[in-house]
gemmi code that builds the backbone of each chain (N, CA, C; Angstrom):
import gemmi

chains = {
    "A": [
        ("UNK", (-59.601, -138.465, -189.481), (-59.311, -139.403, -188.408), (-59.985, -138.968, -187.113)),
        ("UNK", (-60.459, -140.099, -186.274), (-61.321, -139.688, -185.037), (-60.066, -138.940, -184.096)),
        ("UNK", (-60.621, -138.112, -183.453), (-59.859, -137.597, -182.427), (-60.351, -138.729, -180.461)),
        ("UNK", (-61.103, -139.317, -181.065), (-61.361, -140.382, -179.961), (-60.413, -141.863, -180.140)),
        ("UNK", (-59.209, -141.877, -179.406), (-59.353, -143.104, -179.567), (-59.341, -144.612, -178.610)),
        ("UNK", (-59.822, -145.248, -178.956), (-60.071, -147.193, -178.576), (-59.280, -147.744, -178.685)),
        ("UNK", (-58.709, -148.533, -177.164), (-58.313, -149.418, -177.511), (-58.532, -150.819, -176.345)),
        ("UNK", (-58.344, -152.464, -176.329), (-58.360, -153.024, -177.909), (-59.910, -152.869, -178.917)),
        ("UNK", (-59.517, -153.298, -180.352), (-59.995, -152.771, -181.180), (-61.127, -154.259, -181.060)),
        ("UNK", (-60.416, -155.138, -181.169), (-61.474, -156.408, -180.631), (-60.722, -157.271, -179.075)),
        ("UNK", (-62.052, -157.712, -178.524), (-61.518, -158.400, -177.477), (-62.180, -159.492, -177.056)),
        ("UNK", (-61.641, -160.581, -176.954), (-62.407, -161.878, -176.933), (-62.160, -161.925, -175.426)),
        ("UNK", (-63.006, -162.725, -175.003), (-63.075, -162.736, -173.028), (-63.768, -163.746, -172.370)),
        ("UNK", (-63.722, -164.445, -171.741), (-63.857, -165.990, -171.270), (-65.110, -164.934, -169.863)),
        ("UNK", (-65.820, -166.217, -169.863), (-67.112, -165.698, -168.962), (-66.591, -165.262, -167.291)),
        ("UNK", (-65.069, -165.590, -166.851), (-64.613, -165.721, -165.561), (-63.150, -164.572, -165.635)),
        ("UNK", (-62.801, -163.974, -167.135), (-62.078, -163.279, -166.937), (-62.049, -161.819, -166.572)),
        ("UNK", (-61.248, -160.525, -166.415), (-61.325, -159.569, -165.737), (-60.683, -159.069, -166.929)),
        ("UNK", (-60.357, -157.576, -168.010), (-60.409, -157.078, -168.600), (-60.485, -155.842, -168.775)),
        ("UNK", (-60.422, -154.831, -169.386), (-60.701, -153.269, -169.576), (-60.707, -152.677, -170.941)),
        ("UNK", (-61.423, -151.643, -171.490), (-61.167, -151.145, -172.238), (-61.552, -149.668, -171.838)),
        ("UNK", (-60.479, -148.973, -173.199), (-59.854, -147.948, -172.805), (-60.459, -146.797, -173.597)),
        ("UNK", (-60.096, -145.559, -173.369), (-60.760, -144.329, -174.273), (-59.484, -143.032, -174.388)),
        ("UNK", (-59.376, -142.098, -175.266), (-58.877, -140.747, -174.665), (-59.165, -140.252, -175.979)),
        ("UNK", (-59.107, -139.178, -175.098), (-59.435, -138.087, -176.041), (-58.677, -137.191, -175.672)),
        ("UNK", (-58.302, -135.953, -176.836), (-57.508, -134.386, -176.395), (-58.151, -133.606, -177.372)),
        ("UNK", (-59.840, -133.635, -177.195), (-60.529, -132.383, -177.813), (-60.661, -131.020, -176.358)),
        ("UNK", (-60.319, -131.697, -175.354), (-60.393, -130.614, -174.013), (-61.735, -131.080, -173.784)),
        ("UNK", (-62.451, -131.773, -174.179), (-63.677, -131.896, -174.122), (-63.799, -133.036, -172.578)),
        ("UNK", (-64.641, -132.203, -171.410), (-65.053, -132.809, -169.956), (-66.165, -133.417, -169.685)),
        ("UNK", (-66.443, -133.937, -170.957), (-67.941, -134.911, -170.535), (-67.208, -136.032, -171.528)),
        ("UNK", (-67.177, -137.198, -171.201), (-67.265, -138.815, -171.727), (-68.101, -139.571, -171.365)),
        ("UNK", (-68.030, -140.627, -172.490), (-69.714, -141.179, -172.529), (-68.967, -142.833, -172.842)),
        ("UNK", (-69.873, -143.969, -172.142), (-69.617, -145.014, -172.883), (-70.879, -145.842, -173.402)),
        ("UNK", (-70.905, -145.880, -174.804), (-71.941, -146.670, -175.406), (-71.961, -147.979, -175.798)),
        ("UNK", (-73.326, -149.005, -175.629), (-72.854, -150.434, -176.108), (-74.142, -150.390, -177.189)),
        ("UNK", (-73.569, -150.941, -177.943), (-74.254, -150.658, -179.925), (-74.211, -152.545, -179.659)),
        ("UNK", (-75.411, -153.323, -180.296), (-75.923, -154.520, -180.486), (-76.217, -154.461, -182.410)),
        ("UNK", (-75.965, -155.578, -183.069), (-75.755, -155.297, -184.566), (-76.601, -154.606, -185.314)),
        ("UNK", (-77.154, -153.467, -186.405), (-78.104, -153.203, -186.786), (-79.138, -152.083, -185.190)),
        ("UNK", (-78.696, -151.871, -184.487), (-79.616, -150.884, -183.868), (-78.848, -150.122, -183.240)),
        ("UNK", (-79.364, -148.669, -182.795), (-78.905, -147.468, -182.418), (-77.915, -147.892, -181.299)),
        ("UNK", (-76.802, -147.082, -180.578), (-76.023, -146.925, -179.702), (-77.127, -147.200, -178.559)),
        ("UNK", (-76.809, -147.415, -177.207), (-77.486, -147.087, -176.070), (-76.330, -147.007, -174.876)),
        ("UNK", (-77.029, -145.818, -174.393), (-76.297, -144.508, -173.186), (-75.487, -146.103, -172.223)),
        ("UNK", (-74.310, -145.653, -171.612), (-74.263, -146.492, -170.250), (-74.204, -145.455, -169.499)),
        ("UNK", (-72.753, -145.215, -169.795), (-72.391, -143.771, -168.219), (-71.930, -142.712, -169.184)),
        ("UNK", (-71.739, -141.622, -168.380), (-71.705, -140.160, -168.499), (-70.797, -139.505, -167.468)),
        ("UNK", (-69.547, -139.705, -167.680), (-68.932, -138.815, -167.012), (-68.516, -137.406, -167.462)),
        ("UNK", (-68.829, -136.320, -166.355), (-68.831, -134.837, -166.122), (-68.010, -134.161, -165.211)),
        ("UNK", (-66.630, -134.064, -165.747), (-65.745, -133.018, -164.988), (-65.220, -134.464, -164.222)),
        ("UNK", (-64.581, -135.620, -164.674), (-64.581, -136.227, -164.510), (-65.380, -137.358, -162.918)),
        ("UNK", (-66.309, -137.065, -163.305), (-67.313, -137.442, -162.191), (-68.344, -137.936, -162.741)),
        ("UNK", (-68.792, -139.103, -162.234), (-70.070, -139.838, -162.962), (-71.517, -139.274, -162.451)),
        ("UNK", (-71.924, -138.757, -163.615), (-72.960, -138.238, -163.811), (-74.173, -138.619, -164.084)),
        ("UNK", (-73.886, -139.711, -164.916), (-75.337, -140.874, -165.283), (-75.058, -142.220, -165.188)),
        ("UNK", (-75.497, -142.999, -164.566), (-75.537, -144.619, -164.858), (-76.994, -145.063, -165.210)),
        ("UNK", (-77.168, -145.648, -166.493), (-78.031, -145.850, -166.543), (-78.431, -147.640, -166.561)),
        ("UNK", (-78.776, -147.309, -165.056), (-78.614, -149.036, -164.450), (-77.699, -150.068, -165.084)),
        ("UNK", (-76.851, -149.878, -165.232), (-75.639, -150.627, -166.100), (-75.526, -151.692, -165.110)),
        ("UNK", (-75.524, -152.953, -165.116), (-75.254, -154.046, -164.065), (-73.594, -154.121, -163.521)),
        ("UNK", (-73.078, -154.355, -162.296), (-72.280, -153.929, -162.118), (-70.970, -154.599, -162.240)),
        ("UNK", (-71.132, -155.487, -163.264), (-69.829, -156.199, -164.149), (-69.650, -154.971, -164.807)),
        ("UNK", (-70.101, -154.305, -165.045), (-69.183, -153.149, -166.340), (-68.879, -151.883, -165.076)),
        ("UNK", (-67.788, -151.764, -165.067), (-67.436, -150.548, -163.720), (-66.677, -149.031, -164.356)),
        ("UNK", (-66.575, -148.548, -164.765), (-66.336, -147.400, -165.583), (-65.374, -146.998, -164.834)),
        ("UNK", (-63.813, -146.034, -165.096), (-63.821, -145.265, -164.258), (-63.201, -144.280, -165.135)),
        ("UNK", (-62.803, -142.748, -164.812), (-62.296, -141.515, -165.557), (-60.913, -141.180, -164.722)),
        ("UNK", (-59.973, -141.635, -165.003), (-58.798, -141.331, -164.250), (-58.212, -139.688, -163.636)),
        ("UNK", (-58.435, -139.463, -165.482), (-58.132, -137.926, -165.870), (-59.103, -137.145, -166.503)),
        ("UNK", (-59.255, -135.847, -166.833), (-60.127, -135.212, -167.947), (-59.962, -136.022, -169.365)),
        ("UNK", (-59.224, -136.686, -169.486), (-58.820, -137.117, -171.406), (-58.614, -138.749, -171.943)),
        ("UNK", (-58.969, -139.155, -170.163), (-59.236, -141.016, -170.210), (-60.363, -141.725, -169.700)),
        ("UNK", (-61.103, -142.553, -170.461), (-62.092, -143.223, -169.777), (-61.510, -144.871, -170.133)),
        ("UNK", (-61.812, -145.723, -168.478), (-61.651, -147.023, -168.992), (-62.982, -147.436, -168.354)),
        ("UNK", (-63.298, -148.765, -168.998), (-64.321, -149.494, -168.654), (-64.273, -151.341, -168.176)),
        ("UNK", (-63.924, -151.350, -167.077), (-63.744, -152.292, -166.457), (-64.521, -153.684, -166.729)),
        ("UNK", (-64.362, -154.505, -167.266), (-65.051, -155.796, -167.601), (-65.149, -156.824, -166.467)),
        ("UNK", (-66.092, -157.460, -165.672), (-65.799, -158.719, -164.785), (-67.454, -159.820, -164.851)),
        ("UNK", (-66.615, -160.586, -165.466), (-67.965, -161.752, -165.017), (-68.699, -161.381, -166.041)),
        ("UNK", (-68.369, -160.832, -167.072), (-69.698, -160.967, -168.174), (-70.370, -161.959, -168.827)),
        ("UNK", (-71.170, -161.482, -169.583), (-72.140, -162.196, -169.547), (-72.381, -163.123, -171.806)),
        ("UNK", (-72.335, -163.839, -172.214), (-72.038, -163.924, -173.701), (-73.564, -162.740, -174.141)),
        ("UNK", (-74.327, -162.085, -173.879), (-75.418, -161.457, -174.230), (-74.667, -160.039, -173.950)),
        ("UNK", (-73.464, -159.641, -173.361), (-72.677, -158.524, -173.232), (-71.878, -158.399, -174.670)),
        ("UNK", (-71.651, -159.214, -175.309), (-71.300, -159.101, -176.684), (-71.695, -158.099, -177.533)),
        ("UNK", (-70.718, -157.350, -177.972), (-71.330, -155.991, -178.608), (-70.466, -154.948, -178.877)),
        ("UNK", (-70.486, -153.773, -179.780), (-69.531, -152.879, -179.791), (-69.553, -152.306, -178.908)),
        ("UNK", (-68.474, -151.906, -178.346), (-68.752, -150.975, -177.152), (-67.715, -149.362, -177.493)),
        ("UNK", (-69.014, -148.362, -177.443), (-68.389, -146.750, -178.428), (-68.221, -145.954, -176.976)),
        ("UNK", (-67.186, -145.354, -177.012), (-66.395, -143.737, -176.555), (-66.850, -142.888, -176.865)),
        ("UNK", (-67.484, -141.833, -176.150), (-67.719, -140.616, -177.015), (-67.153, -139.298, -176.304)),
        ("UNK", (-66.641, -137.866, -176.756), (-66.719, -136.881, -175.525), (-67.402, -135.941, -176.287)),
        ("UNK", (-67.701, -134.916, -175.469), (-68.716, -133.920, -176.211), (-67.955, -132.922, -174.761)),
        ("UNK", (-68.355, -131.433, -175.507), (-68.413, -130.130, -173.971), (-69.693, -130.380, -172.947)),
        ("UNK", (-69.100, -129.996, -172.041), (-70.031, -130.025, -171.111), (-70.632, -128.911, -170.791)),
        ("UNK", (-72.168, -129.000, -170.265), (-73.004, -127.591, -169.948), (-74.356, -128.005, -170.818)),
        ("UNK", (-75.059, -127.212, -170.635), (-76.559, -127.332, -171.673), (-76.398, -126.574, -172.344)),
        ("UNK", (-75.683, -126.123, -173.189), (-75.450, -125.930, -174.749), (-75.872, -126.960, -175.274)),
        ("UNK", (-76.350, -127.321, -176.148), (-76.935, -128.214, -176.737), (-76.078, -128.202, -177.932)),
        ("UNK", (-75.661, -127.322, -178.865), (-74.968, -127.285, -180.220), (-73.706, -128.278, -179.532)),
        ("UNK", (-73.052, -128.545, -179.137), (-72.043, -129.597, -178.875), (-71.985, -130.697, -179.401)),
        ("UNK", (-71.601, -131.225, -180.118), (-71.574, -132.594, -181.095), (-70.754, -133.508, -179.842)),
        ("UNK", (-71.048, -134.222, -180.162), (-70.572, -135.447, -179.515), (-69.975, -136.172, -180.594)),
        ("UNK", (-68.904, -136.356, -180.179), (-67.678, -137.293, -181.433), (-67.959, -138.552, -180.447)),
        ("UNK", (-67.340, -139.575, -181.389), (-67.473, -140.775, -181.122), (-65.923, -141.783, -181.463)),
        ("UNK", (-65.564, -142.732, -180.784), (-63.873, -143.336, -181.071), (-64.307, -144.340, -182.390)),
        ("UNK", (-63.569, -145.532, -182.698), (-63.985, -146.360, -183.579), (-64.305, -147.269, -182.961)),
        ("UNK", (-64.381, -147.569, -181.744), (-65.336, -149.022, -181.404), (-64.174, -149.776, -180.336)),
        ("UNK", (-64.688, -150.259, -179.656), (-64.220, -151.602, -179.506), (-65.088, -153.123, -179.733)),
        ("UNK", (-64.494, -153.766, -180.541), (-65.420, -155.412, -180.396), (-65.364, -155.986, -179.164)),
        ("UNK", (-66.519, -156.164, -178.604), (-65.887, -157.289, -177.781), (-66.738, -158.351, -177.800)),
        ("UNK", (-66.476, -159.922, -177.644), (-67.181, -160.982, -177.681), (-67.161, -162.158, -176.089)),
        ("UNK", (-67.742, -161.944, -175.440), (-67.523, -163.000, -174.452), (-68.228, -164.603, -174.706)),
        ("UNK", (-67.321, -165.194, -174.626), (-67.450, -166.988, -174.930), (-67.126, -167.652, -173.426)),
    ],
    "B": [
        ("UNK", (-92.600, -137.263, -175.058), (-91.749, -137.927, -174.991), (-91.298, -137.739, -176.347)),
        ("UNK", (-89.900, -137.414, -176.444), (-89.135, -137.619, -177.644), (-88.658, -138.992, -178.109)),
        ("UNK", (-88.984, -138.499, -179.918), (-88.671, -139.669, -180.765), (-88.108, -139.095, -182.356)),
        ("UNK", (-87.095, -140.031, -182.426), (-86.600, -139.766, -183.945), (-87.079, -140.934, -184.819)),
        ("UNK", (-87.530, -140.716, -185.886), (-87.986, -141.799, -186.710), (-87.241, -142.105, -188.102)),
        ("UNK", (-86.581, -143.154, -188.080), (-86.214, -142.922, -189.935), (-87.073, -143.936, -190.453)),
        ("UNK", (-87.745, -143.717, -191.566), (-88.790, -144.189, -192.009), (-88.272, -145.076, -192.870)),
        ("UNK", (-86.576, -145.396, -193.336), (-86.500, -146.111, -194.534), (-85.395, -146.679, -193.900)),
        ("UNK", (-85.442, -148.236, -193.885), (-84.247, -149.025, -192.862), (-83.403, -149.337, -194.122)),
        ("UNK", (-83.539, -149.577, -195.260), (-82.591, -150.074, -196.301), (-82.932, -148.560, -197.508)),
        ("UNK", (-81.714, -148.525, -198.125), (-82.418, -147.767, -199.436), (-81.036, -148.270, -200.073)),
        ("UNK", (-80.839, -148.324, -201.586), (-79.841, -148.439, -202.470), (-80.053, -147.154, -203.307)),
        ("UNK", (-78.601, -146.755, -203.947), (-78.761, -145.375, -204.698), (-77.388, -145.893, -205.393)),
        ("UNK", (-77.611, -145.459, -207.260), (-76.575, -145.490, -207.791), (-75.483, -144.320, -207.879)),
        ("UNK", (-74.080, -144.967, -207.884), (-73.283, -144.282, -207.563), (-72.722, -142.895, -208.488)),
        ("UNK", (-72.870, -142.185, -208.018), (-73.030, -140.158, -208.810), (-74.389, -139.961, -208.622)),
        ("UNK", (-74.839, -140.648, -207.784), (-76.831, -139.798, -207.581), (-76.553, -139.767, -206.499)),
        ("UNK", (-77.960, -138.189, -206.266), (-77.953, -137.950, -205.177), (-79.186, -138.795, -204.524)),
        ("UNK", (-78.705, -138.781, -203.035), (-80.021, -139.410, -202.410), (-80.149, -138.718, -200.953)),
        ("UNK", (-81.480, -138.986, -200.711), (-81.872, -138.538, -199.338), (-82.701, -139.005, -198.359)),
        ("UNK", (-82.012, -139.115, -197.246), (-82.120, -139.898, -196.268), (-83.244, -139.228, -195.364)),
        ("UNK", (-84.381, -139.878, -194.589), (-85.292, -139.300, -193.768), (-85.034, -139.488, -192.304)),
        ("UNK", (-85.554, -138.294, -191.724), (-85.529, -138.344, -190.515), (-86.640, -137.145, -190.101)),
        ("UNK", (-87.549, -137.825, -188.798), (-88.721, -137.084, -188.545), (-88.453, -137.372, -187.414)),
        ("UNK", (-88.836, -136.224, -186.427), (-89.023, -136.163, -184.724), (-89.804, -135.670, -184.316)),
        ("UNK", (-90.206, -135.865, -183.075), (-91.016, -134.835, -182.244), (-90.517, -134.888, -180.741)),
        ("UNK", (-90.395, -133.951, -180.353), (-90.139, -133.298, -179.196), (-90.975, -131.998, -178.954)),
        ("UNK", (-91.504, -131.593, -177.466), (-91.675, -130.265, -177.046), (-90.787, -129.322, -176.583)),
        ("UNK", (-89.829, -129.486, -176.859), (-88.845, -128.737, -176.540), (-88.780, -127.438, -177.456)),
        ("UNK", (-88.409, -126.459, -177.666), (-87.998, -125.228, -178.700), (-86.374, -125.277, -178.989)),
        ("UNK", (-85.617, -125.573, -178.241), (-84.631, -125.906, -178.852), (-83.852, -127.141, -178.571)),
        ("UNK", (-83.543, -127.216, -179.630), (-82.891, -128.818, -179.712), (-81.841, -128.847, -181.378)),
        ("UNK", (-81.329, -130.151, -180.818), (-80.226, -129.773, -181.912), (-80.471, -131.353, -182.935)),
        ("UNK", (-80.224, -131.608, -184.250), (-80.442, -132.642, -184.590), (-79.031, -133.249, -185.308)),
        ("UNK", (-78.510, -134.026, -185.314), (-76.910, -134.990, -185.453), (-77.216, -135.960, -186.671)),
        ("UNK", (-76.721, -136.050, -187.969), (-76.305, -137.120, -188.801), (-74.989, -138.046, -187.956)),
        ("UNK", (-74.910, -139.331, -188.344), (-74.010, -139.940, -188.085), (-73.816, -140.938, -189.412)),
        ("UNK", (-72.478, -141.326, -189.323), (-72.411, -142.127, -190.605), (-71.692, -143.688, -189.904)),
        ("UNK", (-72.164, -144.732, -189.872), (-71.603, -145.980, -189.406), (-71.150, -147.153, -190.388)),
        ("UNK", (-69.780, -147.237, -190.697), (-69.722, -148.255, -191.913), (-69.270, -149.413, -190.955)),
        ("UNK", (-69.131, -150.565, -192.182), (-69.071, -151.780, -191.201), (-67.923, -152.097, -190.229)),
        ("UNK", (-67.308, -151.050, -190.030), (-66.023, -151.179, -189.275), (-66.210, -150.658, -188.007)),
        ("UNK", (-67.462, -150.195, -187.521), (-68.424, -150.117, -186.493), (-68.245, -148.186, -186.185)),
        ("UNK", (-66.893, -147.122, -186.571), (-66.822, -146.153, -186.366), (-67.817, -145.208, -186.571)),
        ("UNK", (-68.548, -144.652, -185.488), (-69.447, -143.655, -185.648), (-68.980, -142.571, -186.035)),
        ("UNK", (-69.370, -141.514, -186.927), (-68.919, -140.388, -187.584), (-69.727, -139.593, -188.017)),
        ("UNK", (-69.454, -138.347, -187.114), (-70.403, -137.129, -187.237), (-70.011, -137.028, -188.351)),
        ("UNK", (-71.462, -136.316, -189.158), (-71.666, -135.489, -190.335), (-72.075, -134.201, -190.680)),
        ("UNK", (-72.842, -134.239, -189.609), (-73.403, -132.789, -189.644), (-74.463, -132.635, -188.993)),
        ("UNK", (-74.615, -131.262, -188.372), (-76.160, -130.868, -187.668), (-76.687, -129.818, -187.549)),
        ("UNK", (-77.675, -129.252, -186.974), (-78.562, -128.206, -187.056), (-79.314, -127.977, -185.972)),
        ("UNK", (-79.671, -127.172, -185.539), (-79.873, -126.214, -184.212), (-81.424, -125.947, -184.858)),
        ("UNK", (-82.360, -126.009, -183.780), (-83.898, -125.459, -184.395), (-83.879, -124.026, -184.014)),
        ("UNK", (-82.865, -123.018, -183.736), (-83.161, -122.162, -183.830), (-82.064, -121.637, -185.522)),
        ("UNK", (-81.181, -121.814, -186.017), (-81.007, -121.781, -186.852), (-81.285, -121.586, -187.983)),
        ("UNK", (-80.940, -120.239, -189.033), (-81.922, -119.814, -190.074), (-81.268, -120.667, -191.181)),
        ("UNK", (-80.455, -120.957, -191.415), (-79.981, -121.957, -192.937), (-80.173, -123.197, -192.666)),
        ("UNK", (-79.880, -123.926, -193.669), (-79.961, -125.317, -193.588), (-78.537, -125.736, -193.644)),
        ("UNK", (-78.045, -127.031, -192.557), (-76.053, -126.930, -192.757), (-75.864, -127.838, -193.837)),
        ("UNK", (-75.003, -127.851, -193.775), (-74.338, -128.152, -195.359), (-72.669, -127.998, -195.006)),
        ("UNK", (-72.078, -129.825, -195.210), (-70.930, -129.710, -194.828), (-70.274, -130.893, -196.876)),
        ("UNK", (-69.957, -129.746, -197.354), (-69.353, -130.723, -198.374), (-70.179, -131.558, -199.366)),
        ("UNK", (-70.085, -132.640, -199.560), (-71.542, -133.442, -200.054), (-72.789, -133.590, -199.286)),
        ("UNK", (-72.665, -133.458, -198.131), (-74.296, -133.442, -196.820), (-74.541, -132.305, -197.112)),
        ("UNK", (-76.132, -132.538, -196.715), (-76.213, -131.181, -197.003), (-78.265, -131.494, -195.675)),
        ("UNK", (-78.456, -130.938, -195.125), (-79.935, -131.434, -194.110), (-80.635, -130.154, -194.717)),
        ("UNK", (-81.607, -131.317, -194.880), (-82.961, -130.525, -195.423), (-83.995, -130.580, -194.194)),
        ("UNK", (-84.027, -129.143, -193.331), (-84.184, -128.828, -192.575), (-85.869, -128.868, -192.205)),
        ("UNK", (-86.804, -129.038, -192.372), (-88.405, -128.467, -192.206), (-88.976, -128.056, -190.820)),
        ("UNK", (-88.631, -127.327, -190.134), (-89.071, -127.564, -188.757), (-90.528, -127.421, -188.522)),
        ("UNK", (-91.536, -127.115, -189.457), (-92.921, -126.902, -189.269), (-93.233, -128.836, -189.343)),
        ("UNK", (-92.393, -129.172, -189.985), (-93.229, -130.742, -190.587), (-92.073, -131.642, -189.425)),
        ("UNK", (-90.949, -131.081, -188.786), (-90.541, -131.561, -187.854), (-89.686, -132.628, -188.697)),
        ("UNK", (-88.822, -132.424, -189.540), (-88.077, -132.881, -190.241), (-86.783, -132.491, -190.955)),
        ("UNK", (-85.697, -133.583, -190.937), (-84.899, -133.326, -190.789), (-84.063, -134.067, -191.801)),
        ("UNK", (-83.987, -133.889, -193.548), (-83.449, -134.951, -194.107), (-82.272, -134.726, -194.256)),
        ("UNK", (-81.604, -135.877, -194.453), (-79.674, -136.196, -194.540), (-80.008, -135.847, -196.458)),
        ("UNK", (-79.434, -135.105, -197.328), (-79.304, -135.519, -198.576), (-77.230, -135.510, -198.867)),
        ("UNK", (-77.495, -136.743, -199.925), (-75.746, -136.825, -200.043), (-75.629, -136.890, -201.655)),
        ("UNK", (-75.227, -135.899, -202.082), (-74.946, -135.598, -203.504), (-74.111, -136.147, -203.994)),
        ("UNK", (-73.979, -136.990, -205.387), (-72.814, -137.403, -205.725), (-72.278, -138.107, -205.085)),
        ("UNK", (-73.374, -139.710, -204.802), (-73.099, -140.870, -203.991), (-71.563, -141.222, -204.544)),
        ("UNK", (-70.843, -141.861, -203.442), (-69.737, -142.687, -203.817), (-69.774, -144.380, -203.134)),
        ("UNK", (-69.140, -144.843, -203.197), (-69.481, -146.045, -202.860), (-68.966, -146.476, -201.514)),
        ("UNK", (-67.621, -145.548, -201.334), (-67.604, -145.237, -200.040), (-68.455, -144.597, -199.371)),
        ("UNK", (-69.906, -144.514, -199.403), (-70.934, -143.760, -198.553), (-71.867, -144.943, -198.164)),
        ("UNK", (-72.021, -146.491, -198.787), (-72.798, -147.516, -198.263), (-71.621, -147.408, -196.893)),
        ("UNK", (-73.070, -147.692, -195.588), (-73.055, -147.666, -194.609), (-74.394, -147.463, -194.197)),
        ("UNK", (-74.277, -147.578, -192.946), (-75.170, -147.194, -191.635), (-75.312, -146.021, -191.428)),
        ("UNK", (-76.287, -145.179, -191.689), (-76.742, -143.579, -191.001), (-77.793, -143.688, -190.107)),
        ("UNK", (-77.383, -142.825, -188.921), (-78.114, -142.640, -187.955), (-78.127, -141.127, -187.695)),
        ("UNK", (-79.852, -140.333, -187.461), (-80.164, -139.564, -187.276), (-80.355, -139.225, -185.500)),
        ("UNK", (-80.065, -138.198, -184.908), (-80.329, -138.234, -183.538), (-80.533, -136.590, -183.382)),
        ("UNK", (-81.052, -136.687, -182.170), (-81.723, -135.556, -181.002), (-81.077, -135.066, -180.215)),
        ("UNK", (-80.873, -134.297, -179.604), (-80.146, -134.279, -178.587), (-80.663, -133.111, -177.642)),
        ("UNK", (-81.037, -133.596, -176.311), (-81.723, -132.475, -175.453), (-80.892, -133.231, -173.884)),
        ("UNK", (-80.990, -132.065, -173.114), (-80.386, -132.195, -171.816), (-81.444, -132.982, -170.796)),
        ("UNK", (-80.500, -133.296, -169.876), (-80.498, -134.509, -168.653), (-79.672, -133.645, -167.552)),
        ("UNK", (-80.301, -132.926, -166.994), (-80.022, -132.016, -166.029), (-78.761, -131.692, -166.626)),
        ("UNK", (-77.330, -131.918, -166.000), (-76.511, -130.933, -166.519), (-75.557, -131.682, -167.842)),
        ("UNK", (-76.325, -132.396, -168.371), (-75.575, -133.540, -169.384), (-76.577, -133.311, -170.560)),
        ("UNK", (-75.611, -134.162, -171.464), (-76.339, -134.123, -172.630), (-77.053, -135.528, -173.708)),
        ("UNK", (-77.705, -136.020, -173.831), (-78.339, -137.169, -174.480), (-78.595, -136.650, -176.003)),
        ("UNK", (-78.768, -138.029, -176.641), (-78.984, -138.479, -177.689), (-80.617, -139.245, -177.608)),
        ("UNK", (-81.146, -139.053, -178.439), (-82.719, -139.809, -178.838), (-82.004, -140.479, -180.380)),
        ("UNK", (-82.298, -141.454, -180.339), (-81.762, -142.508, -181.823), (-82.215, -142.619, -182.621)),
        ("UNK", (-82.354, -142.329, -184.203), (-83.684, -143.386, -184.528), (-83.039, -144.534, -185.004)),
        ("UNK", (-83.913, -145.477, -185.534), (-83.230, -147.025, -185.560), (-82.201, -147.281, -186.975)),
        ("UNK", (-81.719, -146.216, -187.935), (-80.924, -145.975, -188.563), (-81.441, -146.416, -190.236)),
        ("UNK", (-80.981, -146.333, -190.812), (-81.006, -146.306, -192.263), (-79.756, -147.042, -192.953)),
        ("UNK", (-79.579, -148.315, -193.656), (-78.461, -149.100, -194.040), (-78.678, -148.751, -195.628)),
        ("UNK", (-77.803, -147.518, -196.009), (-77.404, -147.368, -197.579), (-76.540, -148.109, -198.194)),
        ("UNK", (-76.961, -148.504, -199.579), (-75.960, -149.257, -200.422), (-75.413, -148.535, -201.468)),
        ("UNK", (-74.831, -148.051, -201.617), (-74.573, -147.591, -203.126), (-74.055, -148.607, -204.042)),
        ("UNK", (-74.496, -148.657, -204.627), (-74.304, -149.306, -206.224), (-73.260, -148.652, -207.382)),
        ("UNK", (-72.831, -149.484, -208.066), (-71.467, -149.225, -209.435), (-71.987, -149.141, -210.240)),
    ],
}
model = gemmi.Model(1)
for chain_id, residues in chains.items():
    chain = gemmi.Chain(chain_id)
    for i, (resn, *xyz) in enumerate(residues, 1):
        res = gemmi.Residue()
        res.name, res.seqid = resn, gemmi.SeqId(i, " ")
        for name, pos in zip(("N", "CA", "C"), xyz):
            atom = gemmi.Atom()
            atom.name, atom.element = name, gemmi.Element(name[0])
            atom.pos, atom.b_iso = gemmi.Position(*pos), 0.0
            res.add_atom(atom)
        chain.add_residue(res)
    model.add_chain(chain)
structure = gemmi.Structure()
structure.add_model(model)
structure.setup_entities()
């Protein structure tokens, strides 16, 4: 069983509604990650939070607002999306530092579909 | 610029055979670490196993087992004693630092079927 977990597991969302999804983890692990996976192709990076502090955005448009409450929660704020925002959207935490041997675990997903 | 490649987007394998999955990269880096993932259709990503290029064995967790080559810059997934719970999505990845963080390089994954 993942030690990451998601929740909701699917989420349907009207183009004008406001929303969140959620993350935690209790590997102790101080880096979280949120990924949006499109059907059939690799994950791609959004943010990177480090010691709970955002560390990477990688130009994420700013309907998706991330935030890290604690070391062991990430939520990801939904507003005004877009139906091309449709997609799994993955949790991940990994240790932090440049160690590189650090695996990065991953939650089970959230669906989400905007109509 | 780093890249992971899996060279085979579909493969089918009957079920009690082994099969093996490709994955080729290049990076200039000297160390770097390389990640199996296993994705079934229920979208959960799930580590499998990985390997460090400085690392003298090849890992081997259970039925995985990475066939390591680092001269040919390769990195294969093999899974012994397919079950049918193993059709899914595998994805091979990279992983090198971003100042004090850590990234993933993707390759575009491999969709196994196992067969009865």
């Amino acid at each position: 069983d993942t030690e990451v977990t998601q929740t909701p597991k699917h989420l349907v969302m009207g183009m004008t509604n406001k929303k969140s999804l959620k993350c935690e983890q209790h590997m102790g692990h101080r880096a979280m990650y949120w990924y949006k996976q499109k059907a059939k192709k690799p994950p791609e990076l959004m943010f990177v939070y480090s010691y709970e502090k955002l560390s990477i955005n990688e130009s994420v448009p700013s309907r998706f607002s991330p935030e890290c409450p604690n070391s062991s929660l990430l939520n990801l704020h939904l507003h005004a999306l877009q139906p091309e925002d449709s997609a799994l959207y993955l949790c991940a935490s990994s240790q932090v530092g440049t160690a590189l041997r650090g695996t990065i675990y991953f939650g089970e997903g959230s669906w989400l579909t905007v109509v | 610029a780093q890249t992971v490649t899996q060279s085979q987007p579909e493969m089918s394998v009957q079920e009690a055979e082994t099969v093996t999955l490709s994955c080729t990269y290049d990076t200039s880096e000297s160390d770097y670490y390389l990640f199996w993932y296993k994705q079934p259709s229920s979208g959960e990503m799930i580590f499998l196993i990985y390997q460090g290029s400085y690392d003298q064995q090849n890992a081997t967790e259970g039925r995985y087992s990475l066939n390591f080559q680092k001269a040919r810059k390769s990195a294969n997934l093999v899974i012994s004693a397919s079950q049918l719970g193993d059709s899914a999505m595998y994805f091979c990845a990279m992983s090198f630092n971003a100042g004090n963080n850590r990234k993933l390089i993707w390759g575009l994954g491999t969709s196994l079927a196992v067969n009865p």
